[in-house]
C-alpha positions as CSV (number, residue, x, y, z in Angstrom):
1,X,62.1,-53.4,97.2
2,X,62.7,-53.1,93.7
3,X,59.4,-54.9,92.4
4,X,57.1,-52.1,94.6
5,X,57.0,-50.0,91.2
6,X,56.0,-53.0,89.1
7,X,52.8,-53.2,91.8
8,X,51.7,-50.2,91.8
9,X,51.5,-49.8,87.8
10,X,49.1,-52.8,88.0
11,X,47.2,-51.9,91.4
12,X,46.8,-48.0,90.2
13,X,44.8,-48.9,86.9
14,X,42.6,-51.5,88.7
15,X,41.2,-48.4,91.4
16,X,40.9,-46.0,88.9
17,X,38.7,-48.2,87.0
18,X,36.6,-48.9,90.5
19,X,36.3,-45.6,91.3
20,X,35.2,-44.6,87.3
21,X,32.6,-47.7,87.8
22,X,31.5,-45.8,91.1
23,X,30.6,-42.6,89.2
24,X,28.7,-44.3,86.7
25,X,26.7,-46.4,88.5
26,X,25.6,-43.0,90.9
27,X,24.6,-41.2,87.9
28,X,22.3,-43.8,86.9
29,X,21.5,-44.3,89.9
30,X,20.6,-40.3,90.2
31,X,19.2,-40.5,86.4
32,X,17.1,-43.4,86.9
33,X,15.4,-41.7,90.2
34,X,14.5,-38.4,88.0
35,X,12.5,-41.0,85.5
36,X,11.0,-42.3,88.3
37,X,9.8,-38.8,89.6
38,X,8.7,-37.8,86.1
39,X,6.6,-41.0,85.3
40,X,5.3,-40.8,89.0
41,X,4.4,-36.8,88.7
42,X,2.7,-38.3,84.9
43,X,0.2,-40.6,87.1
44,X,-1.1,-37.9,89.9
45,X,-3.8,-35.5,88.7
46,X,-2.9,-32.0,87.8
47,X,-3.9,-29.3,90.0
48,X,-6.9,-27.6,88.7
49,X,-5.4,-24.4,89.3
50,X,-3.2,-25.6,86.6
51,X,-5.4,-26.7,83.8
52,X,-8.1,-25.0,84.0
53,X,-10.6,-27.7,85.2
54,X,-14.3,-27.2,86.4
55,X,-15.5,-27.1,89.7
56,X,-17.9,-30.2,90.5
57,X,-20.3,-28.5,93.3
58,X,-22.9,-30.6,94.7
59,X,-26.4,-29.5,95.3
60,X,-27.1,-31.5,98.6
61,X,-30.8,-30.5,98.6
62,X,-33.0,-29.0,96.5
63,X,-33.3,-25.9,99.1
64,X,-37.1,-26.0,100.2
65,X,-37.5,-28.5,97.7
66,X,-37.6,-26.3,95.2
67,X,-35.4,-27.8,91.6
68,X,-33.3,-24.9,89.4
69,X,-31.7,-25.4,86.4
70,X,-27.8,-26.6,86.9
71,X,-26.2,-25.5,83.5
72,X,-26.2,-21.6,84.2
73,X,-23.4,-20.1,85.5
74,X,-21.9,-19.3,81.9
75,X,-24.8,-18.7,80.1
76,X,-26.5,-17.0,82.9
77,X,-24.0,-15.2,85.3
78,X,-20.9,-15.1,83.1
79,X,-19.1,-17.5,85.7
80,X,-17.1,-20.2,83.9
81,X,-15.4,-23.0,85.3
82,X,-18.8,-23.9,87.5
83,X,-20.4,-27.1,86.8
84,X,-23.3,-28.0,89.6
85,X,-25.2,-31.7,90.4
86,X,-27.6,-33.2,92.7
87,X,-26.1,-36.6,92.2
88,X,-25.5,-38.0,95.3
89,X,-23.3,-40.6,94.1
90,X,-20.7,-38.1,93.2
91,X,-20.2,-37.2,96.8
92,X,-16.7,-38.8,96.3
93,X,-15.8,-37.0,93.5
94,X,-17.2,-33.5,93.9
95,X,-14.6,-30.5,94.9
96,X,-17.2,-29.3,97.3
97,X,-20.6,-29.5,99.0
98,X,-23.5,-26.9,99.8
99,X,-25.6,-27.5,102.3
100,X,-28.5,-25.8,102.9
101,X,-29.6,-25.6,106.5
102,X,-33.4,-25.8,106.7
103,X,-33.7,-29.2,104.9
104,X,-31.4,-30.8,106.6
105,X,-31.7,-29.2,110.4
106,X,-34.0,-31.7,111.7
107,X,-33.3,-34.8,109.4
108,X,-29.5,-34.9,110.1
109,X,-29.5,-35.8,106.3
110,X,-25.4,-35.2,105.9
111,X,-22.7,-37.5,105.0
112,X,-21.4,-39.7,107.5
113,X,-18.0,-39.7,108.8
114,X,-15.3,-37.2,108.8
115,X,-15.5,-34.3,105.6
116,X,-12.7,-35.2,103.4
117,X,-9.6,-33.0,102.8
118,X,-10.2,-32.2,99.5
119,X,-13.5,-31.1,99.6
120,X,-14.9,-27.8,100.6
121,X,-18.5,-28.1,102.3
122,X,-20.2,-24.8,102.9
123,X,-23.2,-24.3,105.2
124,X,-25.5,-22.4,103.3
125,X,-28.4,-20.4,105.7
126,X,-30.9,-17.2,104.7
127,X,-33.1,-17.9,107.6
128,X,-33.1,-16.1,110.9
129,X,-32.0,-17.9,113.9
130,X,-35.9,-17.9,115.5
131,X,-35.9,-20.8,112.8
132,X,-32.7,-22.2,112.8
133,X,-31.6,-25.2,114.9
134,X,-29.6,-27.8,115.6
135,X,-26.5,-25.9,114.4
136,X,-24.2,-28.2,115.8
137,X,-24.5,-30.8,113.7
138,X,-22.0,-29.0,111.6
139,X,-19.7,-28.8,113.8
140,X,-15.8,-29.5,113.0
141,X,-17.3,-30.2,109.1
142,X,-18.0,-26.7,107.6
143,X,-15.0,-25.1,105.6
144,X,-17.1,-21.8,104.6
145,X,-20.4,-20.2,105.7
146,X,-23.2,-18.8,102.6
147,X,-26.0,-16.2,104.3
148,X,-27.1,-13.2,104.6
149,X,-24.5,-12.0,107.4
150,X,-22.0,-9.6,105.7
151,X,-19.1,-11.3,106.8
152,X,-20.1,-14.6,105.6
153,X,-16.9,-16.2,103.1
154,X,-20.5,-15.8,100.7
155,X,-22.1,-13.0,100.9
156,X,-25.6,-13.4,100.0
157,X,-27.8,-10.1,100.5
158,X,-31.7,-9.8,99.9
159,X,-31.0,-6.9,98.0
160,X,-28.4,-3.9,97.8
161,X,-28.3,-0.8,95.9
162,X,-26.5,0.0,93.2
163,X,-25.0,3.3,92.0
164,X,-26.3,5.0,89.1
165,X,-23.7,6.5,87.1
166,X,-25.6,9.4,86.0
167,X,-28.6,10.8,88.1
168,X,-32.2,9.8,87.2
169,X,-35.7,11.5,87.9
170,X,-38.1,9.6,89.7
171,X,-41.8,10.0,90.1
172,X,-43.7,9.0,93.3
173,X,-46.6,7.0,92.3
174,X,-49.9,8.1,93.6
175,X,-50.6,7.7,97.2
176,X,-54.3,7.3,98.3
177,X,-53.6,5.2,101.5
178,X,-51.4,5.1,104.7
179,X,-49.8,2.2,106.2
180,X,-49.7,-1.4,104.7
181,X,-48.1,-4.6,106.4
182,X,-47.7,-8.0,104.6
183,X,-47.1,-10.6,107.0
184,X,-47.9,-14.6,106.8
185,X,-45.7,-15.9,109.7
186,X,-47.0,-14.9,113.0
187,X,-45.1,-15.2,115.7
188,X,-46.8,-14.3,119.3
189,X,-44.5,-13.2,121.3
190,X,-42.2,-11.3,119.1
191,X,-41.2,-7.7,119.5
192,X,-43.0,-6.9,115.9
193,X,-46.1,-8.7,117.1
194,X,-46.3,-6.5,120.4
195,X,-45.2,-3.2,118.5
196,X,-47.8,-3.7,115.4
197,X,-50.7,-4.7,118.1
198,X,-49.6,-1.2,120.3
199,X,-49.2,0.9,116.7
200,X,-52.7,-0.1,115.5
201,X,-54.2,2.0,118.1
202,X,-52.8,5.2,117.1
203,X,-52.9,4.8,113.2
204,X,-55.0,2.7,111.0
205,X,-52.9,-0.4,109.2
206,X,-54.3,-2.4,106.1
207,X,-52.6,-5.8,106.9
208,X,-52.6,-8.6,104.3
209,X,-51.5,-12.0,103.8
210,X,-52.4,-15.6,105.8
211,X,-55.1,-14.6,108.7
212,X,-55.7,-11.0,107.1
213,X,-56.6,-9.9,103.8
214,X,-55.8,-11.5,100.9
215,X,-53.3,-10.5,98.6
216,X,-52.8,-11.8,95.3
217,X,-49.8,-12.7,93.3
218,X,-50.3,-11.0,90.7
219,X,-52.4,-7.7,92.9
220,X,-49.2,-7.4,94.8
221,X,-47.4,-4.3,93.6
222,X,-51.1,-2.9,92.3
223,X,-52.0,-3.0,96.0
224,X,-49.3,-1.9,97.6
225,X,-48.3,1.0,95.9
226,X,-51.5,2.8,96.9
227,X,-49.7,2.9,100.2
228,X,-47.4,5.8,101.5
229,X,-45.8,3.4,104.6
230,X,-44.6,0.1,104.4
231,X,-44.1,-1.5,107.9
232,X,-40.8,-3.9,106.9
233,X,-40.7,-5.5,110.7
234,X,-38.7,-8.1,110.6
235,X,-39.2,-11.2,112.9
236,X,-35.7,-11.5,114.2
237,X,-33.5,-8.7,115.1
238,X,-30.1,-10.0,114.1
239,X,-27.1,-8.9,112.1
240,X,-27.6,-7.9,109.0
241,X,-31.0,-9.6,108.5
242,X,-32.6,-7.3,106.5
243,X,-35.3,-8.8,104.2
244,X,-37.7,-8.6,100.4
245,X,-39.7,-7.0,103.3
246,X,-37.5,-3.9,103.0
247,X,-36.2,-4.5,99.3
248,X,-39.2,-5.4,97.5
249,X,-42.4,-4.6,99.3
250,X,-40.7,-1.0,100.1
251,X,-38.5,0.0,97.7
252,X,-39.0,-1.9,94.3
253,X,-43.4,-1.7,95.1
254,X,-42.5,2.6,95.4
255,X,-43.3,3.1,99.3
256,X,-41.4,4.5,102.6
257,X,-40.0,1.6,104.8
258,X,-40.5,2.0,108.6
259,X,-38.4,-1.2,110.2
260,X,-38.2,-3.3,112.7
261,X,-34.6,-5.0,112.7
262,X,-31.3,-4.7,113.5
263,X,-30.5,-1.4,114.7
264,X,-30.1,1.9,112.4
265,X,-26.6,1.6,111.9
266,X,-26.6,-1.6,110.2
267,X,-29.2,-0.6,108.1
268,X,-26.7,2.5,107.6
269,X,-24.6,-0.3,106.3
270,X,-26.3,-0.8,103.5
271,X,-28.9,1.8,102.6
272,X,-29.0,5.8,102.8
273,X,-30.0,7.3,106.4
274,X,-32.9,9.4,104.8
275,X,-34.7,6.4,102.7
276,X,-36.3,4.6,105.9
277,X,-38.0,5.3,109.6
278,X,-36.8,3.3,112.1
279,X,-38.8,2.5,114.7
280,X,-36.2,2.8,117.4
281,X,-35.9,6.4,116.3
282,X,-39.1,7.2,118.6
283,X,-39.8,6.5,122.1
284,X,-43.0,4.4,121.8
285,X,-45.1,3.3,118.9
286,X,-48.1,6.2,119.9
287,X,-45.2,8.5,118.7
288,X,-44.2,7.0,115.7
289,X,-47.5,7.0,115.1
290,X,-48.1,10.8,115.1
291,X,-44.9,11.2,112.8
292,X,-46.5,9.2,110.2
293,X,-49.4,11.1,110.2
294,X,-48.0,14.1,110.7
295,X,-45.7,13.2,107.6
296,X,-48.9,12.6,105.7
297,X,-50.1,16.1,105.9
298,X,-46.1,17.5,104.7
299,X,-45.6,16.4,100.7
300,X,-42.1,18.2,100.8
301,X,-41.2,16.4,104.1
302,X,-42.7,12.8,102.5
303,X,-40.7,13.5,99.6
304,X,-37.2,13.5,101.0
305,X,-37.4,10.1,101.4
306,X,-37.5,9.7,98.0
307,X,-34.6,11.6,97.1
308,X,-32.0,8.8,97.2
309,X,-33.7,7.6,94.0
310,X,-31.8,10.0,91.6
311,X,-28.8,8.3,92.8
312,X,-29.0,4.2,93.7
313,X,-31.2,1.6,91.8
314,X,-32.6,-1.4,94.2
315,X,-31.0,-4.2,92.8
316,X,-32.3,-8.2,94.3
317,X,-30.8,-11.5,92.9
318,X,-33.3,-14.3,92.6
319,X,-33.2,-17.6,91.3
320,X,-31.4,-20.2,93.8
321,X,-29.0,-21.2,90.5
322,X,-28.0,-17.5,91.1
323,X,-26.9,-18.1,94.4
324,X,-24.8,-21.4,93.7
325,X,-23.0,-20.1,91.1
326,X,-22.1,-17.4,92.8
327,X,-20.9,-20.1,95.7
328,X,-18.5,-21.9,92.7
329,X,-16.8,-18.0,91.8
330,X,-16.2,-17.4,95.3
331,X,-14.8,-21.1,95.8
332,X,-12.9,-20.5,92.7
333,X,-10.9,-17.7,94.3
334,X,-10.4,-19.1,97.5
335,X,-7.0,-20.3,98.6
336,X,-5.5,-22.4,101.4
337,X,-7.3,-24.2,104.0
338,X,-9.9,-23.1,106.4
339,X,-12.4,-24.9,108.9
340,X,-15.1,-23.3,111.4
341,X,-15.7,-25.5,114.8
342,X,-18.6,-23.9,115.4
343,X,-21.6,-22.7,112.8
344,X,-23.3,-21.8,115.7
345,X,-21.2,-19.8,117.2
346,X,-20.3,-17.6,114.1
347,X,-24.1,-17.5,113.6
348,X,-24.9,-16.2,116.9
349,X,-22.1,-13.8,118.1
């Protein structure tokens, strides 16, 4: 009994010096994992959120073949952060993808396989859906839509106006002519086809373009703005489609607008209830018809539709680099992840 003291003063030391072994090992243990993490966090690639790193967007296809310059979007648009290819061969590389419909709706010319998760691919469409097929092929693939529909994640108008900040006079050119219609697709069968063949009975209409008279280039605006009435008949009634028929051949060429679209209130949308005619305004074309000429004969009445001038300037954005730079700011400043099942069914509903 009397040796239990001599024990413990040996046994005591010897598991306080296991335990103080224990201690040290863990925090190495915990010490040695944090290097790890840190030399592991060295070898993955920075968010570019956090450095500042260009976007790598890939032009898919010239869109209707047509080649732009790729080095704009800071020296034209004042968009940094953008840089654009065609390179194919950096499809593994780029942060996203633009697609644009037309050249690719009946080739099927698109990647193979599933889209990756890091890239964005964006269906990119300014054509009515009379013309547009084969929408499925996107489906399950498309991570953000780029058209002319107002509630597309790219927004890509023919034109808008934009507000003057101090009122401006304008003068109405001189008008020696009625009604002028531009049109090089025809498609029979179409409400404008029927309407136009029904109006030209009741009102003479100077129609140009492929089948009718010819219109140059560089005549364009010197022929049109003889006119007082611009028929902007659109061939497809759908959302929002609302074309350089209205924009340009109305309003930048100096003449009234009578369309053939989407109904009133979405033109309402986007342009001032007194600056157009609608055709859905009358009951038939034989009326619309008399208004016009009736409005011929009334300079104060003609006028009015003018009035919206002292306030807006008609403002369109051309240039296809225009449009894909604007694609790379809005891709900038979206966040989180998104995918659409069906192009077609946004497109259509």
């Amino acid at each position: 009994m009397g040796k239990k003291p001599y024990k413990l003063f040996f046994i005591l030391p010897f598991f306080l010096g296991i335990v103080l072994l224990s201690y040290v090992w863990f925090f190495k243990q915990v010490l040695h994992g944090s290097e790890i993490e840190n030399r592991h966090s060295t070898l993955i690639k920075p968010s570019k959120e956090n450095v500042n790193e260009k976007l790598l967007i890939l032009v898919w296809t010239w869109p209707f073949k047509e080649t732009f310059p790729l080095d704009t979007c800071e020296s034209h648009y004042k968009i940094s952060g953008c840089s654009l290819t065609a390179d194919r061969s950096l499809l593994g590389e780029v942060d996203a993808v633009v697609f644009h419909h037309y050249d690719v709706m009946y080739s099927w010319d698109i990647p193979r396989g599933p889209r990756p998760h890091y890239q964005r691919w964006v269906w990119f469409n300014i054509e009515p859906p009379i013309v547009t097929v084969n929408l499925y092929i996107f489906d399950n693939l498309i991570n953000m839509t780029m058209s002319y529909q107002e509630n597309s994640d790219i927004f890509l108008p023919y034109g808008y106006m934009k507000p003057l900040k101090e009122p401006q006079s304008f003068k109405i050119p001189t008008k020696s002519k009625l009604v002028a219609w531009v049109v090089s697709a025809w498609y029979s069968g179409t409400r404008r086809a029927s309407y136009y063949e029904e109006l030209k009975k009741h009102i003479d209409i100077d129609v140009y373009g492929r089948y009718h008279k010819k219109l140059s280039r560089d005549g364009f605006e010197r022929t049109l703005i003889q006119y007082k009435f611009y028929l902007a008949f659109e061939n497809c009634e759908h959302r929002d489609y609302i074309t350089e028929k209205l924009w340009s051949n109305a309003f930048i060429t100096g003449l009234v607008p009578v369309v053939l679209g989407p109904p009133r209130e979405n033109y309402e949308r986007f342009i001032p209830p007194t600056s157009f005619i609608h055709v859905d305004d009358f009951s038939s074309p034989k009326e619309l018809a008399q208004f016009l000429l009736d409005l011929d004969k009334d300079n104060a009445k003609y006028e009015q539709y003018f009035s919206w001038r002292s306030k807006f300037v008609t403002v369109r954005e051309l240039g296809w680099d225009s449009f894909y730079c604007k694609a790379c700011r809005e891709l900038q400043q979206s966040k989180g992840y998104k995918a659409i099942a069906s192009v077609e069914k946004w497109f259509l509903t």
